[in-house]
C-alpha positions, 0 to 999 in steps of 0.5 A: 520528524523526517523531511520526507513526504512518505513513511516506511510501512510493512506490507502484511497481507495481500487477500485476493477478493475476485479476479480483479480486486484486491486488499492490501494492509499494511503496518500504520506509524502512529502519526499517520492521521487520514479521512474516511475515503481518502487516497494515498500513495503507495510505493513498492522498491522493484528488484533494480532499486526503482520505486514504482508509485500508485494511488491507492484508496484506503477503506482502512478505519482511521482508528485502525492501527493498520493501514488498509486498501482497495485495488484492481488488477491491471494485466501486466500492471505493476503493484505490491500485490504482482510483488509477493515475492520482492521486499515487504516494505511500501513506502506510504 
């Protein structure tokens, strides 16, 4: 196992619920066990290489084979989904 405190994921779909709330779901490594109602931290790599960390509470099933999240809109916030058109890959 990796010394690293995050796994690689795949950003597969962005819904856009209202105007100001979002789903995110991405891809789930087998081993990546979690509670009903827990938070984790997303990260997405922008165009200069930096990598932008948000909390994110997950409303995924922990028997899911997916990873799923709840978000608001931040105007002028960054987040995968203001990211639609840079790398598909988030950092979990």
């Amino acid at each position: 196992m990796s010394d690293e405190k995050f796994t690689r994921q795949t950003l597969l779909d962005v819904q856009t619920l209202t105007p100001s709330l979002f789903t995110l779901r991405t891809t789930r490594d087998k081993g990546f066990r979690f509670r009903a109602g827990q938070f984790a931290r997303l990260g997405v790599t922008k165009a200069d290489g930096s990598v932008v960390w948000r909390a994110y509470s997950m409303v995924s099933s922990p028997h899911d084979e997916f990873l799923e999240f709840f978000s608001i809109v931040v105007p002028g916030g960054s987040s995968p989904a203001n990211s639609r058109g840079s790398s598909r890959e988030t950092n979990c």
